[in-house]
Every structure is written in structure tokens, then in C-alpha cells.
C-alpha positions as CSV (number, residue, x, y, z in Angstrom):
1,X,-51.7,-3.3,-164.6
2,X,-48.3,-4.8,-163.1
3,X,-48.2,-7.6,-161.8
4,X,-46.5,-7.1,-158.7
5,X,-45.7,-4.2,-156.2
6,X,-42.7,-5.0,-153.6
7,X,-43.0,-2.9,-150.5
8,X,-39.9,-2.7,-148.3
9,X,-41.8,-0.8,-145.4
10,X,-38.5,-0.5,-143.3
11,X,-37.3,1.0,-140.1
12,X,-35.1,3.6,-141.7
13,X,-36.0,3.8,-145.6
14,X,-39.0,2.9,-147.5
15,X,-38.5,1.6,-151.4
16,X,-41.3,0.0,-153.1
17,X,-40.4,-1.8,-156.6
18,X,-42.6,-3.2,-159.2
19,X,-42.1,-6.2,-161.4
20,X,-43.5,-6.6,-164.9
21,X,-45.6,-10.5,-165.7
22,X,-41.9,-12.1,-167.3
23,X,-39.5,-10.5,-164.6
24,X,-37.7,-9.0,-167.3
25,X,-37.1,-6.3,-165.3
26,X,-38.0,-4.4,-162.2
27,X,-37.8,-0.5,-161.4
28,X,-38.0,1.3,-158.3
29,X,-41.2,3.6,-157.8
30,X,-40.1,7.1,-158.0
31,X,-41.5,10.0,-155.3
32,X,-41.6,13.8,-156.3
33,X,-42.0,16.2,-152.9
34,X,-41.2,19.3,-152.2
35,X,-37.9,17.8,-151.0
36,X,-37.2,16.8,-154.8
37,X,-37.2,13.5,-156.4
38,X,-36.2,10.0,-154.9
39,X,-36.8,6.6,-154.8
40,X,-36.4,5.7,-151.0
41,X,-38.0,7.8,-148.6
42,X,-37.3,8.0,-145.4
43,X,-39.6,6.2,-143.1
44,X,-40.3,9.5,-141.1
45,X,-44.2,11.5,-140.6
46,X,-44.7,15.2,-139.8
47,X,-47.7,17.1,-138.7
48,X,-48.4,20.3,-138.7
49,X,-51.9,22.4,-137.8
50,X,-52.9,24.6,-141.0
51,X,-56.1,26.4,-140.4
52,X,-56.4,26.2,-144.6
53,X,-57.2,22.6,-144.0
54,X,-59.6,23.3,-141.3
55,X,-60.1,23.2,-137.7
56,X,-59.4,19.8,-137.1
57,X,-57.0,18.8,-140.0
58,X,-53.4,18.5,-140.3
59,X,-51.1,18.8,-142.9
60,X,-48.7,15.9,-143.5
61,X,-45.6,15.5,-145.4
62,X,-43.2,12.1,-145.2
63,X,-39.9,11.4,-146.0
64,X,-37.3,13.9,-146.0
65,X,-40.0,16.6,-146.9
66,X,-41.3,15.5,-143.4
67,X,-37.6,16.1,-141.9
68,X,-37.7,18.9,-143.9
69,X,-40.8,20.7,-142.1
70,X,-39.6,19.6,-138.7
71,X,-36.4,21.9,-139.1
72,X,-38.2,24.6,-140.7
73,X,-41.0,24.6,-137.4
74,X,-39.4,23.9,-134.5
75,X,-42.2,23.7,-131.5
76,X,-44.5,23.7,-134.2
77,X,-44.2,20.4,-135.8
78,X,-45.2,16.4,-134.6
79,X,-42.1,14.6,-136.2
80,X,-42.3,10.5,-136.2
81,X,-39.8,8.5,-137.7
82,X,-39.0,4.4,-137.7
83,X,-42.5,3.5,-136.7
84,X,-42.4,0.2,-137.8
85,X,-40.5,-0.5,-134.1
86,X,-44.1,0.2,-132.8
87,X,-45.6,-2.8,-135.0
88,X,-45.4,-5.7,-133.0
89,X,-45.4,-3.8,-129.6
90,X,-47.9,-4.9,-127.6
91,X,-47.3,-1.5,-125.4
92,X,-48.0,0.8,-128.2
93,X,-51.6,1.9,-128.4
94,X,-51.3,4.5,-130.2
95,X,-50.6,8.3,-129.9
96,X,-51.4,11.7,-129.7
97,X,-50.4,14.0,-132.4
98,X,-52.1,17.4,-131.5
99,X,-54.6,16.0,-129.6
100,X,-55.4,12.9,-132.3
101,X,-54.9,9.6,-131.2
102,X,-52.9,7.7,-134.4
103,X,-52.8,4.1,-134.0
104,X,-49.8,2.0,-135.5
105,X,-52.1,1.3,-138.6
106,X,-53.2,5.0,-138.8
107,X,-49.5,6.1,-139.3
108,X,-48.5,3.3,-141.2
109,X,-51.6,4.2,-144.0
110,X,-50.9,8.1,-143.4
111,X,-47.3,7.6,-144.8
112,X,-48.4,5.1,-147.6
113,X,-50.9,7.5,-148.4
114,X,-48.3,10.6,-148.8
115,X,-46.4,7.9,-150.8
116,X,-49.1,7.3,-153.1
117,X,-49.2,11.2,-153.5
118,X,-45.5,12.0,-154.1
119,X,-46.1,9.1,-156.8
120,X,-48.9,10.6,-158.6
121,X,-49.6,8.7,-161.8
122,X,-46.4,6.6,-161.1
123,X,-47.8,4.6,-158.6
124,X,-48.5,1.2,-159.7
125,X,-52.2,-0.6,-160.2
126,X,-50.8,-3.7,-159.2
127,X,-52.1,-7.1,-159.0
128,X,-50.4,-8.5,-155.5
129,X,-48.6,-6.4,-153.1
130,X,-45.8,-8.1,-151.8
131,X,-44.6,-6.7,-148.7
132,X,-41.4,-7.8,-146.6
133,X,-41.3,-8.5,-143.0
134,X,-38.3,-9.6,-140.8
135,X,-38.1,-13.0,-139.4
136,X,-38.3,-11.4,-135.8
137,X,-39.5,-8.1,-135.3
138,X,-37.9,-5.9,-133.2
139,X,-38.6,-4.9,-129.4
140,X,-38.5,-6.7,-126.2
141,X,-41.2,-9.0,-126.4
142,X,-42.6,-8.5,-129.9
143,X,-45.8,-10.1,-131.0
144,X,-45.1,-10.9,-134.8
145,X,-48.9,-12.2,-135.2
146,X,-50.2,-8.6,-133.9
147,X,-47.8,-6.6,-136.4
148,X,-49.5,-8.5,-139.2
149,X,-53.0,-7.7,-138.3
150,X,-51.8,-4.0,-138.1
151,X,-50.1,-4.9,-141.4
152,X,-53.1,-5.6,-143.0
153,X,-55.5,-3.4,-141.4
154,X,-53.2,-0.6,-142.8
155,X,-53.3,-2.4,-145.9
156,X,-56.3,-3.5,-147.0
157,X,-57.6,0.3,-147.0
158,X,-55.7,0.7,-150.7
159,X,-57.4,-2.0,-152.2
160,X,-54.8,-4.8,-153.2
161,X,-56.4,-8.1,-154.6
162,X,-53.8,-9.6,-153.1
163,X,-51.4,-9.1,-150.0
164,X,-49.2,-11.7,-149.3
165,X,-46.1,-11.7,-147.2
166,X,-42.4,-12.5,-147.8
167,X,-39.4,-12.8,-145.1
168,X,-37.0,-9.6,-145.9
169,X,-33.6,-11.8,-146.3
170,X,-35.6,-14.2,-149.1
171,X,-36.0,-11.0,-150.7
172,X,-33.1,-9.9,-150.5
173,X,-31.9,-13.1,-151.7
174,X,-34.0,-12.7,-155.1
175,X,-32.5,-10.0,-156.0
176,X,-28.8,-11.0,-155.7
177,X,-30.0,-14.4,-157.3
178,X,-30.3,-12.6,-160.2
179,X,-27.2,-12.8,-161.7
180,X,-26.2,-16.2,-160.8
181,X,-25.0,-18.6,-163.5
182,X,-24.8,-21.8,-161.6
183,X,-25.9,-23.3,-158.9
184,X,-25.4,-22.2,-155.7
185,X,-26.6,-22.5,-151.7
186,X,-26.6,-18.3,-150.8
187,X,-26.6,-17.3,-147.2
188,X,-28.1,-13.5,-147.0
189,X,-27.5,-12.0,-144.3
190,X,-29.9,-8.5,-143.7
191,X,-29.1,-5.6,-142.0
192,X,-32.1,-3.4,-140.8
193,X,-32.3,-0.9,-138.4
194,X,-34.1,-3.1,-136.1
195,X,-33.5,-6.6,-137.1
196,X,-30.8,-8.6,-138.4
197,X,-32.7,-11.7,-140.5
198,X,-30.8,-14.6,-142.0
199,X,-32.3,-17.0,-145.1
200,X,-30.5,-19.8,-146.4
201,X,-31.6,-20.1,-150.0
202,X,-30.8,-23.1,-152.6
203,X,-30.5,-21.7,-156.0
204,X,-30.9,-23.5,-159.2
205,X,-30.6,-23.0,-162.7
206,X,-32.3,-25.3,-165.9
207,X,-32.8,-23.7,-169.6
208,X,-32.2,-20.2,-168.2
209,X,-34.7,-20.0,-165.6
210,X,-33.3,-19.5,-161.3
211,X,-35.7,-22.3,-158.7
212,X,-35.0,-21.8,-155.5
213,X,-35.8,-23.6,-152.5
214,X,-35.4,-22.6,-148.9
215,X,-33.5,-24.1,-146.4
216,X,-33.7,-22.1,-143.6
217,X,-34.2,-18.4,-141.4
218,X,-33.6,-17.2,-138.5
219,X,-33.4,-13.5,-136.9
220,X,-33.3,-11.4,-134.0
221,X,-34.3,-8.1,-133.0
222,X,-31.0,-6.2,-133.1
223,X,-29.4,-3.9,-135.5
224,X,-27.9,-0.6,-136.2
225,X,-30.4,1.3,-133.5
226,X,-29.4,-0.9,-131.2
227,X,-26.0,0.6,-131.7
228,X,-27.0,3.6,-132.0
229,X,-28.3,3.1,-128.3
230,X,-25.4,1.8,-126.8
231,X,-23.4,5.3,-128.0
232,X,-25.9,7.2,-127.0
233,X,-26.4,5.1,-123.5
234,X,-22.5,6.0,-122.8
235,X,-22.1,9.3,-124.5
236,X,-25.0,11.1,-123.7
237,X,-27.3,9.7,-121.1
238,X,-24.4,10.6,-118.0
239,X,-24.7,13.9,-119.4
240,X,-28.7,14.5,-118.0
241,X,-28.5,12.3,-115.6
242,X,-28.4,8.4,-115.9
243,X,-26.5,7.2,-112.5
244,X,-27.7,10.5,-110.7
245,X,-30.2,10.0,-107.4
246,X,-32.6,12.0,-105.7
247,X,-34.6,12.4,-102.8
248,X,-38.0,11.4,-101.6
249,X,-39.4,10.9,-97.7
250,X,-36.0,11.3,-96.4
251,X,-34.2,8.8,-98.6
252,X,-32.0,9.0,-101.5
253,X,-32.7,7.1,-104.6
254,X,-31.7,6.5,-108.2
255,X,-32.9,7.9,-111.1
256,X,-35.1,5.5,-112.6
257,X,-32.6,4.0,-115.3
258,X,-36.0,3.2,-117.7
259,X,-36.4,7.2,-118.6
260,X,-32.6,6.3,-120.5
261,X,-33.5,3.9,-122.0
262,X,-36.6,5.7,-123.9
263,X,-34.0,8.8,-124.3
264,X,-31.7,5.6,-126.2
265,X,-34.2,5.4,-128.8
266,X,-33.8,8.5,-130.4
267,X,-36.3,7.3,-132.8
268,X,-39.1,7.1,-129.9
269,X,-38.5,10.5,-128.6
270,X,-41.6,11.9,-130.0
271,X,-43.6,9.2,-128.7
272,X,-42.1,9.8,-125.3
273,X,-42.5,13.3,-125.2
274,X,-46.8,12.5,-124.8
275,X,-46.2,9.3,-122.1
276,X,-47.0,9.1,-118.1
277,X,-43.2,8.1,-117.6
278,X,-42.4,11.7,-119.5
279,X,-45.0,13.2,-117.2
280,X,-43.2,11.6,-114.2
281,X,-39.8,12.6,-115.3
282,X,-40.6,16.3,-115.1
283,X,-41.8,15.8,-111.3
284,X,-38.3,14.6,-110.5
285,X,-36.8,17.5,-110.9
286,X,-37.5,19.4,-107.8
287,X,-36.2,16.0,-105.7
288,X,-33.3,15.7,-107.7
289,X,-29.8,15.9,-106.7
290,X,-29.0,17.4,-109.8
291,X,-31.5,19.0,-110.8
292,X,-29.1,20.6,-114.0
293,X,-28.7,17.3,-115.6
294,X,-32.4,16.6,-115.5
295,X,-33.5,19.9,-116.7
296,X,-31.6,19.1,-119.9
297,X,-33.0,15.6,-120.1
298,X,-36.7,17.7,-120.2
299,X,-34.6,20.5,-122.8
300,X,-34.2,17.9,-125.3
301,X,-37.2,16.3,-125.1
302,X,-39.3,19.5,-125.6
303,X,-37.0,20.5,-128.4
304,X,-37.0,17.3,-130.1
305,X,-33.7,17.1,-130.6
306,X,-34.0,13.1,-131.7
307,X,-33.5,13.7,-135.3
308,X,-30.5,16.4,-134.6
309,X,-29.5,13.3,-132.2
310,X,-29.8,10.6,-135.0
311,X,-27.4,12.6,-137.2
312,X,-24.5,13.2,-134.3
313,X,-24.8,9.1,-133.8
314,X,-24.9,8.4,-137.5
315,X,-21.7,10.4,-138.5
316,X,-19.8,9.0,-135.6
317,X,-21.1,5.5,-136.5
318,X,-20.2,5.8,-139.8
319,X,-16.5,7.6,-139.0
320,X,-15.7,4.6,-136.9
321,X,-16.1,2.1,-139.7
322,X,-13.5,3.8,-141.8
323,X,-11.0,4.9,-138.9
324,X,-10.1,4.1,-135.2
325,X,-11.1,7.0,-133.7
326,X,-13.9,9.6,-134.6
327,X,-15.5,12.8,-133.1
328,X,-19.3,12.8,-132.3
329,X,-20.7,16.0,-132.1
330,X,-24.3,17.1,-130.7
331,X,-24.3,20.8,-129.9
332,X,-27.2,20.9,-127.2
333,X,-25.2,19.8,-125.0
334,X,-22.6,22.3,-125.0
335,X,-18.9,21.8,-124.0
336,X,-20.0,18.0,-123.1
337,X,-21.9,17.2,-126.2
338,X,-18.1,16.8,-128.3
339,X,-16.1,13.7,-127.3
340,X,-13.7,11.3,-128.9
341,X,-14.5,8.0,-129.7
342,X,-12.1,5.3,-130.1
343,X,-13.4,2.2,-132.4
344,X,-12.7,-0.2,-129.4
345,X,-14.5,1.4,-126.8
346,X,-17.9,1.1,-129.6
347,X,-17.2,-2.9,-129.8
348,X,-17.0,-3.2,-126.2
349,X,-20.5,-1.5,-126.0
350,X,-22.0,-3.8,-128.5
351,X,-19.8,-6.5,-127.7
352,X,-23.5,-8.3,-126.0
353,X,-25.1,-7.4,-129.2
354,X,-22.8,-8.6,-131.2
355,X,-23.1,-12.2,-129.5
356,X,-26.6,-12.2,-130.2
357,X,-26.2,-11.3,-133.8
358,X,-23.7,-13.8,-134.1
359,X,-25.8,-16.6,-132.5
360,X,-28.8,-16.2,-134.8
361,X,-26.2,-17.0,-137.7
362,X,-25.7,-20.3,-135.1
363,X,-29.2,-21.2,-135.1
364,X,-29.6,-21.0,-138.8
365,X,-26.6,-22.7,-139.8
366,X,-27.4,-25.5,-137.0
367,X,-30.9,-26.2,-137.5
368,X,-30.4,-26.8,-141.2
369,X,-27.3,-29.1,-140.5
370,X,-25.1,-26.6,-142.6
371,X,-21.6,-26.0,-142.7
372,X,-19.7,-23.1,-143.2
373,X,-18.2,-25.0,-146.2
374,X,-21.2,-25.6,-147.6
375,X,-22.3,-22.0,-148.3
376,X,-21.0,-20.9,-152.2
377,X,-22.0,-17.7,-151.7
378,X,-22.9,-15.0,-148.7
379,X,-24.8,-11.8,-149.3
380,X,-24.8,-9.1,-146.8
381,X,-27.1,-6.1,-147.4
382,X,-28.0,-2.6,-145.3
383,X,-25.6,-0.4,-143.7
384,X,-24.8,-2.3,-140.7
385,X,-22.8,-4.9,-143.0
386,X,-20.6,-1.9,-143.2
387,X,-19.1,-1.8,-139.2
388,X,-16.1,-3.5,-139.2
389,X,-17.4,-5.9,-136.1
390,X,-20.1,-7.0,-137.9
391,X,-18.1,-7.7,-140.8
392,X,-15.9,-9.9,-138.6
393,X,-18.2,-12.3,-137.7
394,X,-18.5,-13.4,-141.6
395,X,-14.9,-12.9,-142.7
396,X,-13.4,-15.2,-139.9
397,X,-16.2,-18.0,-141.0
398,X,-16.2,-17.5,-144.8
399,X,-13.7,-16.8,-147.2
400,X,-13.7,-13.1,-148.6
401,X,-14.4,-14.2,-151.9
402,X,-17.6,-16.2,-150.9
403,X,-18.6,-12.6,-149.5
404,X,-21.0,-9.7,-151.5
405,X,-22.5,-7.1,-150.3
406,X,-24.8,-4.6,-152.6
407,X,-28.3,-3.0,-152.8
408,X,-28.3,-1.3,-149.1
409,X,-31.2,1.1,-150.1
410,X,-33.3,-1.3,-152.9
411,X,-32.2,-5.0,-152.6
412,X,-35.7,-6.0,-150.5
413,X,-38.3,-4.4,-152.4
414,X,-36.9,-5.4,-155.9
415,X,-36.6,-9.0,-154.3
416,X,-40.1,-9.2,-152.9
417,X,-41.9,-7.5,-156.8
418,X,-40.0,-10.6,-158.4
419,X,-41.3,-13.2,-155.8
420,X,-44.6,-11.6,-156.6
421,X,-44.6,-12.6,-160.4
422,X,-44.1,-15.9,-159.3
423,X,-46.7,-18.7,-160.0
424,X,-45.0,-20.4,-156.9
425,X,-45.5,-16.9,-154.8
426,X,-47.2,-19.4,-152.2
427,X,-44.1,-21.3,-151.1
428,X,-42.7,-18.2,-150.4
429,X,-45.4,-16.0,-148.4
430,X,-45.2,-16.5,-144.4
């Protein structure tokens, strides 16, 4: 049995990692479906009715077998992805997936459970699961003590001895400790796609063996789907009708700007598709000044185009870190859905975001009385490290050689196995 299983349950990808008694080592947990072989998977669920399985039951895949089986059905197939948003949402209680209700801790064990499958005798008997969480979940009001108690309800089903919980930066911060070789005060910065978290870690080294101490966190909910919003807030949502009007009892009114920002969330589409506000969307369209731009709204939706969506906004995202101008391209909209973007235009967008990204760095360097001069070293991990205004906000307060980056995809869930072969694991749980 090992002694400890590292579960990076994240908004994008999912990686868990397992550490042997010593820490000698640690190895990702590899999944076989019929997508092939990996050892991240995509946080993403996909149901489908097969009357093999039986009246009632559904066949699920996860991953990119699960993105996978929603290309291959269209109008056929329930497609969820980044879930964990839903975690410490107060508002979320639950949803229908062809005619089931699925709480958060139904889908959460449904795509552990496909995990455990696509691992087959790979997946680890392990004493403690260690699973990350960011210092603040993501959402609008988010209740962190409710996303633990779906945590474990989800959990506890798979029979761990032990479940204990470890902030996603101090992970992170384990795993680049590793190859330290004197002391050092590390600032890790992470990257989700919902949350950026901060941990201020001091590292020390005696007869070959790292202590560590924390100093400090700090977080907020804002990442890369925030900025995947913000493009498609300006690229997209004038295009079916954000700022359009319509009428009702002789008076003209606008579009209720709360049916864009659900469209935003290209991740929440699916959920969308089932709500009241959906329901009240459609009866707009008959009132609606434009009724064109509206009936494309309901187009996409029924489609779900969100994934088709995610892709446009990634490849543009991505282009823009590497060049000034890039093209995004999203076909369902025809003639409109291909527009130039210019790298300055996208930092004025997330210029607000930005701020608050750069202020929980503030609050964690304030309320530990810690100067920028006193950091030796500053880790930033996941793909938002990568946009050149993020990168900013470190290089003009650190020098570049104080700065790492590494271990996008693995970092977290290879940091929280060797917390978990710790006999001081309780200093670091939360």
C-alpha cells in the first residue's frame, strides 16, 4: 500500500500522484481510455443514454474520452466540464442530466469513479489521500466550508483512512522545494483556471533533509476563465445580443445583461442550457428588437457549442502571449465569428482583473511583513503564468533570475503525495 495519494482535482485538468513511505520518489497515476493513455485528464463528464445499460442508466466516459463522445453525438450527449466552479456555490443544487438530478458530489465521485476505471490495477491502495484546494474558491460569493463538505461527501464513498486537505500553492511549493540546496524563503504563485493562490513558504535544509515552515497565503477567485470571459464578453456576446432591447407593455427595455454573463462561462453552458433564466431567454425572443441576435444566443446554447467555444478563446489566448495581434476564430457565428485581436485591447479587458490578482500578492506580502527583497526565490506554475500581463506583475517586483516557472500540468498533485508522507502532514492540512 502507498503511502500517500495527491489529488489535484482542478478546474481544467485532473492529475493525481502517489508518494512512496521515504519520498524517494513520486509518479503520476497513469489513465488508459478509449482516448489513449495519459496522466492528466481533463476535468470534463459526458452522458449518454445506452439502452445496453438499461432503461434508466447512462453511459459515462471522462476526460478527453468524454470530449471525445460529445463531438462524436452532437444532440445526443450531456457534456460537463470544470465542475469544481460549482463546489462552493451556494446557488448550485444540482442538475439534470437526462432527467437525473446530479449533485456537485454526485459528479465529482462519477468522474473519480471513471478515473478509478481508466486506472485499473494502477490505481493506488493508499493510506491518506491528500487532496489540494485553493485558498479561495472561485465564484461570487463562494462558501469554502460548503465545498469541503461536498469534498468529503464525494470522498469518503472510496474508502480513504485518511482525507486531509492541503492549500494548492503549498503544494506546489513541495514540489519545486525539491531540488533546493540551501535555504531559501519561496513565493509560489498558482495559476488555476479559477483561482490564483499565493503561499509564502520558508525552506530549510539540515543533513539532507528540506523543513519547511509557512509564512503566509492568500488568493482570489480569478484566473484564466475569467479571461477567457472578458474575450468572450467583447467578442462574442454583441454578436447575439448583449446591449440589444426589447419590448414589453409598451416600453422598451434591455436585454437582461445576466443571460451574458452565464453565455461568458463557456464552462457553464451545459448547466445553463436546463435553468429558469434559459427558459426565460427563449420567451424574449418574440419581444425582441432583434430577434436574429437572440435566436443565435438559443442556436448555441442548444448546440453546445461551449467546448467548440473554449477552443476559439484558448488559441487566441494563447496566440496573444507569443505575438501582438492574433485571430480568434469560432465558425457558428459566421462572417462575425473571425476578428482580430490586438494584445492591448485583451489587457484593457482584464486590466480590473489584473488589479485584483495583483493585490492578493499585496495582501500576502503585507500581512507577513515581507519584502520584495526578501523572497530568494518565486515559482509560478499553470498556464496563466504564461500571459505576458501576468508575467508583468512579477518581473517589475522581482528580479528575472529569482523567477521559475515549471510543472503546469503535475506540480500540485506531486506536491500534495509528498506532504502526505509527512509525519508533520498536520501542520500542513487546512
Amino acid at each position: 500500500m502507498a503511502e500517500a495519494l495527491g489529488l489535484d482535482f482542478g478546474t481544467t485538468n485532473t492529475v493525481l500522484a502517489v508518494a512512496d513511505d521515504a519520498a524517494a520518489a513520486t509518479a503520476s497515476v497513469a489513465f488508459t481510455s478509449s482516448a489513449g493513455t495519459a496522466d492528466t485528464m481533463r476535468t470534463a463528464l459526458s452522458f449518454m443514454k445506452d439502452k445496453a445499460l438499461g432503461a434508466r442508466a447512462l453511459k459515462v466516459e471522462a476526460g478527453q474520452a468524454a470530449i471525445r463522445a460529445f463531438i462524436d453525438n452532437p444532440g445526443e450527449c450531456r457534456f460537463l466540464q470544470s465542475i469544481k466552479t460549482f463546489a462552493a456555490s451556494p446557488l448550485f443544487q444540482g442538475t439534470l442530466v437526462h432527467a437525473r438530478r446530479f449533485q456537485f458530489e454526485d459528479l465529482m465521485e462519477v468522474f473519480l469513479r471513471r478515473l478509478e476505471a481508466y486506472a485499473g490495477d494502477g490505481w493506488p491502495q493508499a493510506k491518506r489521500l491528500v487532496v489540494g484546494r485553493p485558498v479561495h474558491f472561485a465564484g461570487a460569493s463562494p462558501d469554502p466550508a460548503l465545498a469541503i463538505t461536498r469534498y468529503n461527501e464525494a470522498l469518503t464513498r472510496f474508502g480513504f483512512p485518511e482525507i486531509h486537505y492541503v492549500y494548492e500553492p503549498v503544494a506546489a511549493a513541495f514540489y519545486f522545494a525539491r531540488h533546493l540546496k540551501q535555504d531559501a524563503t519561496v513565493l509560489v504563485a498558482d495559476f488555476g483556471g479559477g483561482t490564483t493562490d499565493y503561499s509564502l513558504i520558508r525552506f530549510e535544509t539540515s543533513a539532507g533533509r528540506v523543513t519547511a515552515r509557512p509564512v503566509g497565503h492568500s488568493g482570489v477567485g480569478i484566473a484564466g476563465d475569467q479571461f477567457d470571459a472578458r474575450i468572450i464578453d467583447h467578442l462574442v456576446a454583441p454578436e447575439i445580443g448583449k446591449g440589444s432591447r426589447f419590448s414589453s407593455f409598451g416600453k422598451v427595455l434591455d436585454v437582461p445583461s445576466n443571460y451574458y454573463t452565464s453565455f461568458s462561462r463557456w464552462n457553464q453552458l451545459s448547466v445553463f442550457k436546463t435553468s429558469r433564466e434559459y427558459a426565460d431567454l427563449k420567451g424574449l425572443v418574440r419581444q425582441a428588437l432583434e430577434p436574429e441576435k437572440l435566436e443565435l444566443f438559443i442556436d448555441l446554447v442548444e448546440h453546445d457549442e461551449g467546448y467548440p467555444l473554449y477552443q476559439a478563446v484558448s488559441a487566441a489566448k494563447m496566440a496573444l502571449s507569443s505575438s501582438e495581434e492574433a485571430e480568434f476564430r469560432f465558425a457558428p457565428l459566421g462572417a462575425a465569428g473571425r476578428k482580430t485581436v490586438r494584445r492591448a485591447d485583451f489587457e484593457t479587458w482584464i486590466a480590473d482583473d489584473l488589479a485584483r490578482i495583483e493585490g492578493a500578492l499585496d495582501d500576502v506580502l503585507t500581512s507577513t511583513g515581507t519584502a520584495a527583497s526578501d523572497i530568494d526565490k518565486v515559482f509560478l506554475t499553470g498556464g496563466t503564468s504564461f500571459v505576458p500581463a501576468v508575467r508583468r506583475i512579477f518581473t517589475e517586483r522581482f528580479d528575472a533570475s529569482r523567477i521559475e516557472t515549471g510543472g503546469e500540468l503535475v506540480s500540485i498533485a506531486h506536491g500534495l503525495s509528498l506532504i502526505g508522507e509527512r509525519d508533520d502532514i498536520a501542520q500542513w492540512a487546512v
